[in-house]
Structure formats: structure tokens, C-alpha cells
N, C-alpha and C positions, 0 to 999 in steps of 0.2 A: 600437395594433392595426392590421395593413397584413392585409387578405382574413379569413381565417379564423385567424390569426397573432396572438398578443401576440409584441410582437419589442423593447419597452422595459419594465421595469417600475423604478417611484421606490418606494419606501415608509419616509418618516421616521416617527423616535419621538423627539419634542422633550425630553420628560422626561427621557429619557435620554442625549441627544445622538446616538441612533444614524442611520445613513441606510444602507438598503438597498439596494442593483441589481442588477439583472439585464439580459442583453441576450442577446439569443437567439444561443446557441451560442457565448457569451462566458463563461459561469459567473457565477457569484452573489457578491457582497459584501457585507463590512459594514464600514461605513468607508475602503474601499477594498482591505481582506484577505479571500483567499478564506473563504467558508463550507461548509457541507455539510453535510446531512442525515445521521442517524443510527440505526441501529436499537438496539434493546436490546440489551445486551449477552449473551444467552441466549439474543436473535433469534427468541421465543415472543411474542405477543398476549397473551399475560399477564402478560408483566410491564413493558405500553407504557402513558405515558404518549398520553391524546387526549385533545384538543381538538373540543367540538361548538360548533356553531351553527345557529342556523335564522333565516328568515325571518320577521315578525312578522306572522302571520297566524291564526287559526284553526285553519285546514286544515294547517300547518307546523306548528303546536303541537303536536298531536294524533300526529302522524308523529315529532315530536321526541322524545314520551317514548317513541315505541315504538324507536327506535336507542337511546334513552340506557337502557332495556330490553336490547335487545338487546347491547350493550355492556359493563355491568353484569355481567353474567351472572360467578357467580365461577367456574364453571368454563370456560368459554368465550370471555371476554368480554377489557379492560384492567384493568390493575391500577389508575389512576386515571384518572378521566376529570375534565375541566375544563369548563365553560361561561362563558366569560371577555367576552364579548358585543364582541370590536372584531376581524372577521376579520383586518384587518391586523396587527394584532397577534401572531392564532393564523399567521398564514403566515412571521412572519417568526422565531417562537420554532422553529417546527417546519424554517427555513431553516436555520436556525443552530444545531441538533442539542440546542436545549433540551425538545423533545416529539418524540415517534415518530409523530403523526398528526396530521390536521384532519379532520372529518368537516363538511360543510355540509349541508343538507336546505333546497329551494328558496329558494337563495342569489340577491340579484341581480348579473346580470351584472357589472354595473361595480365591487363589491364584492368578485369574486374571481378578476378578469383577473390584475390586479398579483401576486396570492401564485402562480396558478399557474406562470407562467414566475418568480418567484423559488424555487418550489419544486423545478422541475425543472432551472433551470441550477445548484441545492446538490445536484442528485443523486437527486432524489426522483421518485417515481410520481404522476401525476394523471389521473383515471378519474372517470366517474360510476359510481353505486353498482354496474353489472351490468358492471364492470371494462373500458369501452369507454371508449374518446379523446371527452372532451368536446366537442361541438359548439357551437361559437359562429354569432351572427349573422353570416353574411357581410358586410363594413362597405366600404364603399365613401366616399372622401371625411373629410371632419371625424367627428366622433362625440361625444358627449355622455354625460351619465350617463344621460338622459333618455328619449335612444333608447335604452338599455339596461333600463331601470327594470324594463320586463315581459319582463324573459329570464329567470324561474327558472332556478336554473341547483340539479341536487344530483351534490356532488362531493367524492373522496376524494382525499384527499391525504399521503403514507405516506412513508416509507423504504421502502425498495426489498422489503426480508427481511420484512416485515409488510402488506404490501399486499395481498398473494391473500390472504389470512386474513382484514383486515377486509373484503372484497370480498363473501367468502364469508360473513362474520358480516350484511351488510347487503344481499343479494340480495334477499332475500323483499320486500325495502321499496322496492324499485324501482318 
């Protein structure tokens, strides 16, 4: 992170042998081939796969069921939604055009710096829930997880053809 910028992101998956990157204004990799973000092929919210997550708290529980509520919804909503509990994981399936979404609900910062710039150098949209540019701590110097730890962060993460939708699906919960 250089100011308000992620401008590197790594994210491996040992299991798999895969290793993600991104470099701001470089585009996205896996293994070193480009990737890219995907919408449905009908380019409808209904029939997107997403990806939720939330923070482990109370207060994020309680907000979680009401998106995963909101989501749900069969006329409204995705046709499957996921809770897969490793954001890295959800950023880099949704990089690499295996989901149409990530939805997070107070995320911590240093948990979803890395997918955002891998999601947007694959092509993709990233917004908190009221469809505005996420704001990060301004960072100055080294950084840690630790000075991030209390950045709730809640943030969508889309294909491009599906973003205003779930934008729109997840306003009221902002």
C-alpha cells in the first residue's frame, strides 16, 4: 500500500499450487497468465454466482444474514450464493472468472487490500455497499496487519454487468 493506493498484491493457494498478482495498472495473473473477471453469461443477478463474508463479530453477524437475505431473494437476488470463510480465496475465484461476486460486510482492512487490486487489475468493479470508491487509511511508512486490524472495511466486489445490481440489491444495508 503507497498513500491511499494498493499498488502490489501476492495471494497464493498452496493446495493448489496457484500464485496470484496483480500490480496496479499491470493486470492480474495466475501463474503468470493473464486473468479476468467474468459476468454471467445472461449478464442478469440472477443467475450470478456470490460469494459472502463477514467479519466475526456480533454486530456483522446480524447484518450478514440480512445481505444473505437480501441476496437470496429468488426473484431478486443470485442464483447461488457461497460462504466459503477465506476472503483470499473468494477474491481470487471471483479474479479468475470462477464467481461473478464477493460481497464482504465489515471486513478487515488487511484482509481485503490484496483481492481488491487483484480484482480490479482482472477487470472487475470495487465499491462499498452505496457504490462509492473505498476509502483506505491513508498509510504512511511500513504497515502491519495490526495498524489495520480496526479498519472495518464493507465492500463489493463484481464483474463489471453485475455491479449496479448488487449495489442496488445492498443499499438499504449500508
Amino acid at each position: 500500500v503507497k498513500g491511499e493506493n494498493v499498488v502490489l498484491s501476492i495471494i497464493t493457494v498452496p493446495l493448489t499450487g496457484e500464485c496470484f498478482t496483480a500490480i496496479h495498472g499491470g493486470g492480474a495473473q495466475r501463474n503468470g497468465a493473464p486473468i479476468h473477471v467474468c459476468d454471467p453469461p445472461s449478464g442478469q443477478l440472477k443467475d450470478t454466482v456470490v460469494v459472502l463474508s463477514r467479519r466475526a463479530n456480533d454486530a456483522e453477524i446480524v447484518r450478514h444474514a440480512a445481505i444473505y437475505a437480501a441476496m437470496a431473494d429468488p426473484q431478486k437476488g443470485a442464483r447461488t450464493l457461497r460462504v466459503l470463510n477465506s476472503a483470499a480465496g473468494d477474491f481470487v475465484r471471483l479474479a479468475h472468472g470462477r464467481t461473478h461476486a464477493s460481497i464482504h460486510n465489515g471486513a478487515n482492512a488487511y484482509d481485503v487490500l490484496p483481492g481488491m487490486l487483484l480484482v480490479r487489475e482482472a477487470g472487475g468493479t470495487v465499491t462499498d455497499f452505496s457504490g462509492n470508491a473505498v476509502r483506505l487509511p491513508a498509510v504512511t511508512g511500513e504497515i502491519s496487519a495490526d495498524d489495520l486490524r480496526d479498519t472495518p472495511i464493507d465492500i463489493v466486489m463484481a464483474a463489471p454487468g453485475i455491479h449496479a445490481a448488487l449495489v442496488q440489491r445492498l443499499a438499504q444495508l449500508a
